[in-house]
C-alpha positions as CSV (number, residue, x, y, z in Angstrom):
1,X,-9.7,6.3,61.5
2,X,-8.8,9.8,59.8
3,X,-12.3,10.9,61.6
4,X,-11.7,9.9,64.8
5,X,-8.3,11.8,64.6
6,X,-10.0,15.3,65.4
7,X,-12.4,14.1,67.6
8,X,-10.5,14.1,70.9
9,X,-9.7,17.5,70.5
10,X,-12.7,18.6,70.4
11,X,-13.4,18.9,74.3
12,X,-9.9,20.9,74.7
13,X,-10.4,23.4,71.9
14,X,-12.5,25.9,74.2
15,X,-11.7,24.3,77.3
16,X,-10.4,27.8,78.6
17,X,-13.6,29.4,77.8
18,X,-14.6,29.6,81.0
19,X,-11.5,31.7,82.0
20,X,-12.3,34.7,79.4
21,X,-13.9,36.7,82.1
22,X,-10.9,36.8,84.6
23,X,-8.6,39.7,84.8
24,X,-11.1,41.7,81.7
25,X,-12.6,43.7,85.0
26,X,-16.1,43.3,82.9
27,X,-19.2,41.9,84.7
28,X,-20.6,40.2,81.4
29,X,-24.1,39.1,80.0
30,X,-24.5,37.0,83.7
31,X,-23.7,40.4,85.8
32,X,-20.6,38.9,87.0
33,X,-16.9,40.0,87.2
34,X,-14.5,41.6,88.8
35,X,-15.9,45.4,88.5
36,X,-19.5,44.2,90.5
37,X,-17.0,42.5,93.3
38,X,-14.8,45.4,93.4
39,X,-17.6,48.0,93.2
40,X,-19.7,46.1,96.3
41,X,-16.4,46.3,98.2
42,X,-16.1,50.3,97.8
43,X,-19.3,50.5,98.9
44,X,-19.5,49.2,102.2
45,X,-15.7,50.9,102.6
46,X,-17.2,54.5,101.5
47,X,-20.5,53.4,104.2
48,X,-17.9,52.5,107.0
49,X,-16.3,55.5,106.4
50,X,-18.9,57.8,106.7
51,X,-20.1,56.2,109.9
52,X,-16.3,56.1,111.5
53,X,-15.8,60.1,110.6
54,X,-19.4,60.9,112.3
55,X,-18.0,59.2,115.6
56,X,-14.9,60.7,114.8
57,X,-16.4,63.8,114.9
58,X,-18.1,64.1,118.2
59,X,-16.8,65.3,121.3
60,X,-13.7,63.5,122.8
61,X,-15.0,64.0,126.4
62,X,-15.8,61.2,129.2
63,X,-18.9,59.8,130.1
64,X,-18.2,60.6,133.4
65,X,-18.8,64.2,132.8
66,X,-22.2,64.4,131.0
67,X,-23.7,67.6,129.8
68,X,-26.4,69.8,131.9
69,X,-28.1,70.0,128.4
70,X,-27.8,66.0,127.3
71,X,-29.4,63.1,128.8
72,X,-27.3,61.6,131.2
73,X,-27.0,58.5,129.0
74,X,-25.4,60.8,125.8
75,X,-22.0,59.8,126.9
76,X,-22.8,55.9,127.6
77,X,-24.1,55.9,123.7
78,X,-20.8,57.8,121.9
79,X,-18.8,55.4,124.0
80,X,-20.8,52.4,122.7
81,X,-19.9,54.2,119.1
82,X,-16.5,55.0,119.6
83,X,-16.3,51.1,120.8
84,X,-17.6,50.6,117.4
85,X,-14.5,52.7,115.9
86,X,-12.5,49.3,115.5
87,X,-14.8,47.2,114.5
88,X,-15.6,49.2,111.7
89,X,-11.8,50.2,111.1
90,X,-10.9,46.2,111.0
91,X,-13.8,45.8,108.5
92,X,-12.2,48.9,106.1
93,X,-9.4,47.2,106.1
94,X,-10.6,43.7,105.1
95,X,-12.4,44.6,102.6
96,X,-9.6,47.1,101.4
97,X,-7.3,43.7,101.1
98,X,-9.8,41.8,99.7
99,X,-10.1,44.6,96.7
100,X,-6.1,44.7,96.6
101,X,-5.7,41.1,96.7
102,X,-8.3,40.9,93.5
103,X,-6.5,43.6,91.7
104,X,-3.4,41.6,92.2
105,X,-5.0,38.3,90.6
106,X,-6.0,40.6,87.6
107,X,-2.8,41.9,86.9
108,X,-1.0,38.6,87.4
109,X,-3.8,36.7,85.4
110,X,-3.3,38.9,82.1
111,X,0.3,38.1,81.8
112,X,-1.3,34.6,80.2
113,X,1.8,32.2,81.4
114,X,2.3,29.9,84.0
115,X,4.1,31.8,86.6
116,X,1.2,34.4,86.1
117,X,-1.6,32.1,86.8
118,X,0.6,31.0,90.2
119,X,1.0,34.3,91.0
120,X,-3.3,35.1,90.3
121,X,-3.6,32.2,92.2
122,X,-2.6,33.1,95.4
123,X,-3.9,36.4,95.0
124,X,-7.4,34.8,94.8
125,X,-6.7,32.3,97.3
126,X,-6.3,35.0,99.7
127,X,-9.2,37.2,98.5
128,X,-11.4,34.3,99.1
129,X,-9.8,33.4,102.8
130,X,-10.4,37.4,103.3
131,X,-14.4,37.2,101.8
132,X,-15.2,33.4,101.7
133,X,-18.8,34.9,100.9
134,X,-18.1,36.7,97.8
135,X,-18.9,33.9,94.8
136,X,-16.7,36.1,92.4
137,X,-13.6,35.1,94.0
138,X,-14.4,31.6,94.3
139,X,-14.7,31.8,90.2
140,X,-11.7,33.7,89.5
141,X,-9.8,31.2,91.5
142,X,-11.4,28.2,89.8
143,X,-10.3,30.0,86.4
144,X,-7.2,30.4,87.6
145,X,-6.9,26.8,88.6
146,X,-7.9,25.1,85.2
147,X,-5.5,27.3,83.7
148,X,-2.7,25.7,85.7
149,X,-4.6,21.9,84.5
150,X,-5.9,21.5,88.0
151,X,-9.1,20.5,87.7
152,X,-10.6,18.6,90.7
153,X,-9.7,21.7,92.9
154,X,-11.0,23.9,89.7
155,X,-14.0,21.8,90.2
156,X,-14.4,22.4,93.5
157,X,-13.9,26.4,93.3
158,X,-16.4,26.2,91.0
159,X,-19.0,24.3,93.2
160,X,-18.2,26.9,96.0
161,X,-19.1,29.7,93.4
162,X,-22.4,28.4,92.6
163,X,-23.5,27.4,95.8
164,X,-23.1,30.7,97.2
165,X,-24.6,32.6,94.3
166,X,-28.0,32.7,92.6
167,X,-27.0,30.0,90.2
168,X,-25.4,32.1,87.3
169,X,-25.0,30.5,84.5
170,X,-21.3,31.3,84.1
171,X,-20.7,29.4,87.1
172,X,-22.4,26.7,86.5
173,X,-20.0,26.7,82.6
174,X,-17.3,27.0,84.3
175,X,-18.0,23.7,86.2
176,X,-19.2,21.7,83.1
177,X,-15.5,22.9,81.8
178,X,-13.4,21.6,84.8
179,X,-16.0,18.3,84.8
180,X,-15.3,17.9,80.8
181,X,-11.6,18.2,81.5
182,X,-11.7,15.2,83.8
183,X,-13.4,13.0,81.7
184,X,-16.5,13.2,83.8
185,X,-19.0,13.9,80.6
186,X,-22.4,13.2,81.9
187,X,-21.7,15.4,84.6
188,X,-20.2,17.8,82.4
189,X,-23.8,17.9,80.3
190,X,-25.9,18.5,82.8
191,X,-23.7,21.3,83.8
192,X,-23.8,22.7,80.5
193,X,-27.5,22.1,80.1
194,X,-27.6,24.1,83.2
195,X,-25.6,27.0,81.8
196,X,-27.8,26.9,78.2
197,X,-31.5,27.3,80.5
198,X,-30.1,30.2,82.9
199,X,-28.3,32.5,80.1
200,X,-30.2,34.7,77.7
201,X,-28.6,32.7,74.8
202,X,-24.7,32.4,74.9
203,X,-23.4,30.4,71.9
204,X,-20.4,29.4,74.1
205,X,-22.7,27.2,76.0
206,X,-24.2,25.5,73.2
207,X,-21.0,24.6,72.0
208,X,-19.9,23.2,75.3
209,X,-23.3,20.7,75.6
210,X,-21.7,19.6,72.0
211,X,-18.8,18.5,73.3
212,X,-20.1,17.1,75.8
213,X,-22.5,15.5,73.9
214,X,-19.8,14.1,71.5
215,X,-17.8,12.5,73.8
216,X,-20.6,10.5,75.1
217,X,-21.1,9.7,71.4
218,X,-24.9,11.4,71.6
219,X,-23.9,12.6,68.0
220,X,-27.6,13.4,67.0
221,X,-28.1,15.7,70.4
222,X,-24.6,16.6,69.9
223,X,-25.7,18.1,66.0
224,X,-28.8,19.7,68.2
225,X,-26.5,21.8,70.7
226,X,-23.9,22.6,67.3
227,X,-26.2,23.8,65.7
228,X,-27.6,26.4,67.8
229,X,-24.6,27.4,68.6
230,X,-23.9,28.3,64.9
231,X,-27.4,30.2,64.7
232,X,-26.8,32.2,67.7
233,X,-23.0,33.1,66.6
234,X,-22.6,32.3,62.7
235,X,-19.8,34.1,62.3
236,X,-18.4,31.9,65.1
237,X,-15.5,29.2,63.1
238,X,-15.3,26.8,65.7
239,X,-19.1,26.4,66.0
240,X,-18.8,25.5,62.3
241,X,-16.0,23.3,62.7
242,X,-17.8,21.1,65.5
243,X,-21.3,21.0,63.7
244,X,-18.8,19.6,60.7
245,X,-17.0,17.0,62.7
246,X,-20.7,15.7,64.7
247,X,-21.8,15.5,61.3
248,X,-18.9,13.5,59.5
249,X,-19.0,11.3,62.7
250,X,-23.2,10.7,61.8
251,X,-22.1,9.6,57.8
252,X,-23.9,13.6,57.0
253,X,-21.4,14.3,54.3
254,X,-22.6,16.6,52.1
255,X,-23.5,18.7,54.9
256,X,-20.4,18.3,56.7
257,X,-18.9,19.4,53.3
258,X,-21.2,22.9,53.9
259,X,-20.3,23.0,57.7
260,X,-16.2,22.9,57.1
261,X,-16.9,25.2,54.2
262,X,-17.9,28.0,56.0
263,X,-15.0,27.1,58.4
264,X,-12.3,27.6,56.2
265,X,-13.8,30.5,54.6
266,X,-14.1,32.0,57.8
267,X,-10.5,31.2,58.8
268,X,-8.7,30.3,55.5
269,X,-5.3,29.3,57.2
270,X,-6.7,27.0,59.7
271,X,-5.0,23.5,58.8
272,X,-7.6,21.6,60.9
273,X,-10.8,22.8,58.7
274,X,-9.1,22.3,55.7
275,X,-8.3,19.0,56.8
276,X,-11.8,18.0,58.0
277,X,-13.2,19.4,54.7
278,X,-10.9,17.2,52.4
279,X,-12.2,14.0,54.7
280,X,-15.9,15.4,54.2
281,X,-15.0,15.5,49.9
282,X,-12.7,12.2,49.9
283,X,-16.1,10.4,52.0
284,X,-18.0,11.6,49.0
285,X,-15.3,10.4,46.3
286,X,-15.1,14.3,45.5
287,X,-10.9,13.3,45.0
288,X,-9.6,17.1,43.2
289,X,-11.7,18.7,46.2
290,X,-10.4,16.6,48.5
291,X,-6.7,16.8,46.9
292,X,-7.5,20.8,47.2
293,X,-8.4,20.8,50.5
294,X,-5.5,18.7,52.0
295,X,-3.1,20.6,50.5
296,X,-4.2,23.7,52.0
297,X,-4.3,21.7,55.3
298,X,-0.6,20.2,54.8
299,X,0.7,24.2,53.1
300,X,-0.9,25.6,56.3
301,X,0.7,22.8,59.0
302,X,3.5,20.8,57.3
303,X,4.0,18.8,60.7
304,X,0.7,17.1,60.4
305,X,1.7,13.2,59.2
306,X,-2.1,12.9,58.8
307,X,-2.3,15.8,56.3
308,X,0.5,14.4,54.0
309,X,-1.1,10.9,54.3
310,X,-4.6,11.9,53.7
311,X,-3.2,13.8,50.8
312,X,-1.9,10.9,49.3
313,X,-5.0,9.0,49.7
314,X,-6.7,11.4,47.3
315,X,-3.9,11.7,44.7
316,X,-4.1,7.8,44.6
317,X,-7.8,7.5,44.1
318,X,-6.9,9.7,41.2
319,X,-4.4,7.3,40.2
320,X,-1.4,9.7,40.5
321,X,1.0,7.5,41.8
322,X,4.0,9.2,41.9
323,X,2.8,12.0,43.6
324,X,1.0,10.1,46.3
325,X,4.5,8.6,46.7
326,X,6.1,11.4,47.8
327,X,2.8,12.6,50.0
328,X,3.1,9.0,52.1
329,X,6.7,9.6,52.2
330,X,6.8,12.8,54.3
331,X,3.6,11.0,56.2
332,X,6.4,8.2,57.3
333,X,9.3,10.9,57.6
334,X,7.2,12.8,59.9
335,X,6.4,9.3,61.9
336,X,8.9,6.9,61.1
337,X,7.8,4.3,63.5
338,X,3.9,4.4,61.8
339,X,3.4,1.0,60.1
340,X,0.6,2.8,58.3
341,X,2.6,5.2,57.0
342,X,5.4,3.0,56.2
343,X,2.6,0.4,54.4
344,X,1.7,3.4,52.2
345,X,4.5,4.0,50.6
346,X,4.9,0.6,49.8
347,X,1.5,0.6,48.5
348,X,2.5,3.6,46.3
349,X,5.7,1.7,44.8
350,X,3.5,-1.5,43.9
351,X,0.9,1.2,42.0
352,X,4.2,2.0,40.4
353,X,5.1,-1.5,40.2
354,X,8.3,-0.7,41.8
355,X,7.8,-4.2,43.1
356,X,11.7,-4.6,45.2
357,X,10.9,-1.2,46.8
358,X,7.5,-2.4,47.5
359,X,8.4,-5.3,49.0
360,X,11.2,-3.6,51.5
361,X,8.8,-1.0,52.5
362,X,5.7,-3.2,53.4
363,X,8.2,-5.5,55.2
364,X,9.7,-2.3,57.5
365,X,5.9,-1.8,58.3
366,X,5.2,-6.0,59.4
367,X,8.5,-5.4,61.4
368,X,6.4,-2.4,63.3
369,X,3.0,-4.2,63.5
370,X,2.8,-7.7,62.3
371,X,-0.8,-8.6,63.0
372,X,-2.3,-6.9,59.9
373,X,-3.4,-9.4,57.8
374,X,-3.4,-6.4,54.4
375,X,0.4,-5.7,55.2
376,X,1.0,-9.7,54.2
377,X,-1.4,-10.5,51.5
378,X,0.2,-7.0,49.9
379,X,3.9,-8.2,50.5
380,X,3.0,-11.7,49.0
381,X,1.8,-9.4,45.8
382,X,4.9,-7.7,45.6
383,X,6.8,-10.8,45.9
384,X,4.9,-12.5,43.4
385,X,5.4,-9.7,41.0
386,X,9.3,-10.8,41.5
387,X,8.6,-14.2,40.5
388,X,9.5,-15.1,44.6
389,X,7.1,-17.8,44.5
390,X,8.1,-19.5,48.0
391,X,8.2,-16.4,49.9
392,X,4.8,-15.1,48.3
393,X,3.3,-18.2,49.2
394,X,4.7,-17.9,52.6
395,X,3.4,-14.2,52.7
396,X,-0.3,-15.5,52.0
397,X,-0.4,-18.0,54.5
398,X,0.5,-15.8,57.0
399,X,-2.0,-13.0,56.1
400,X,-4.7,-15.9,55.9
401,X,-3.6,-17.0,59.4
402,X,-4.5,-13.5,60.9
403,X,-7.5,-13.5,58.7
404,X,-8.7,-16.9,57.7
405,X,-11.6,-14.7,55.5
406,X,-8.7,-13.6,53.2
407,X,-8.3,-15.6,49.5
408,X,-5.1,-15.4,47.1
409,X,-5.4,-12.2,44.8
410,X,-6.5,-13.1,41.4
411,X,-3.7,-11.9,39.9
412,X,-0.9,-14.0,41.2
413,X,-1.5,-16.9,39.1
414,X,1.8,-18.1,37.9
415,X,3.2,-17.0,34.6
């Protein structure tokens, strides 16, 4: 259960990955950005130019009055250029827009908040009306888009950017990221997979697959794509971090341990590897490393519930009551309306044999979730301990109802 807490995360951690390239003005390992889009865009400007000043630049007279030293059709062909005047001036122009307009998504994309993505977003929306052609601007408006959360029309920007490219495989990452953030994971991996065969080796890509990977629960290909991801970028924490959680999921812990190790070294106030690492030691009974470890996660995050209650899992298995007490109590003051939480302190005060205590915590958690068979068979111990015979018994039968497997602890034999 503690697992399984991370897990979900793991998809939206570098969900936004696919973004980094917008408004940096750098084409990247894939030869695309907003420099090549801009720089094509001069080009043809400084060519229509060129060609517009040579017209320009002729003689203004008519072609009804040719030369006595110019074939009579001289004047016929600089009209038929000068006709061309406009059409090359309306083409200046667009592509001067479509340059302007991409500058503006840049600048409005960097600010990093939401009005600035709206803003980037019409900018791009408008250089892609102006040069539907250009792939770029189909990608820095599908960046713009899963920025804002919208992802079917990210998705589709994205589909527009690889089909009118050579397949980059930026474009086709960006995809798998706006698939993955819909849920649509198969579709997402073979996006991904796409991305891993047309790059030269991008350890962002490998971790993508992963993700994708893990939440179809292909935790052994899943390890595959992790791992490659850590050899291409070891210094990389978060390619650490999900090699660590893939394996944890598998039952790996020892390596696990080693994965969320060089995590935390990497990034010593990250809550979440600390975390992961103490589940990792606690799986392997390692209870002062775990007890290390947790504490590190709850000094570094003290709103995580699930870092105070792990904690006091591990000072429990190392029979320090007391102090797991006070761990499972900021668990349940952090979520009061946990029955777990509020079962665990109970739990703690029967260690204690603070029996009365016991007893009115573990009933506040059956008043939250009364189907747990453990929350009565513990409440009928505590009231045994009280000498509360009729209600103990009452207890037991009712945790033997939910669970007919259960049998009376062996120590509540009557004094």
């Amino acid at each position: 259960m503690l697992v399984k807490r991370w897990l979900p995360m793991l998809g939206s951690l570098f969900l936004l990955h696919a973004a980094a390239g917008v408004g940096t003005g750098s084409t990247g390992s894939n030869g695309v950005g907003l420099t090549a889009a801009r720089t094509g865009d001069r080009a043809s400007v400084s060519a229509a130019q060129s060609l517009v000043g040579q017209v320009d630049a002729a003689p203004a007279e008519s072609a009804t009055t040719p030369s006595a030293a110019t074939p009579t059709d001289f004047w016929g062909h600089m009209t038929n250029l000068r006709s061309m005047n406009t059409e090359l001036s309306e083409v200046m122009k667009r592509d001067e827009d479509v340059i302007q307009a991409g500058e503006r998504g840049r600048v409005a994309y960097s600010q990093g908040t939401e009005s600035g993505y709206q803003q980037a977003e019409i900018a791009y929306q408008e250089a892609v009306r102006l040069k539907p052609t250009e792939p770029y601007y189909h990608y820095a408006l599908a960046n713009v888009r899963l920025a804002l959360g919208k992802y079917p029309e990210a998705e589709a920007s994205y589909r527009e950017a690889r089909d009118r490219s050579n397949g980059e495989a930026v474009y086709h990452y960006g995809l798998g990221s706006a698939l993955l953030a819909q849920g649509k994971y198969a579709e997402a991996e073979g996006s991904y997979r796409e991305a891993c065969d047309r790059s030269n080796g991008e350890a962002a890509y490998h971790y993508a697959l992963g993700s994708a990977l893990l939440a179809q629960s292909k935790d052994a290909e899943a390890e595959t794509a992790f791992r490659e991801a850590q050899r291409i970028n070891p210094d990389g924490v978060e390619n650490h971090y999900a090699l660590g959680l893939t394996l944890l999921a598998q039952g790996k812990n020892p390596e696990a341990e080693t994965a969320f190790r060089m995590a935390s070294e990497r990034a010593t106030t990250g809550a979440d590897y600390q975390y992961s690492l103490g589940l990792a030691c606690l799986a392997q009974a390692k209870y002062p490393e775990a007890e290390t470890a947790f504490r590190a996660a709850s000094a570094a995050d003290s709103t995580v519930a699930a870092h105070h209650y792990a904690l006091g899992w591990a000072l429990r298995a190392q029979n320090k009551h007391a102090e797991s007490e006070v761990a499972f109590r900021e668990a349940q003051r952090i979520e009061p309306n946990s029955a777990d939480n509020q079962y665990m302190v109970g739990l703690a005060l029967l260690d204690q044999d603070k029996n009365a205590e016991a007893a009115e915590a573990i009933s506040a958690a059956i008043k939250l979730d009364s189907n747990v068979a453990a929350y009565h068979a513990t409440l009928s111990t505590a009231l045994f301990r009280q000498k509360k015979y009729n209600e103990a018994d009452a207890a037991c039968r009712e945790a033997r109802r939910i669970d007919p497997t259960l049998t009376r602890p062996p120590l509540q034999t009557r004094r």
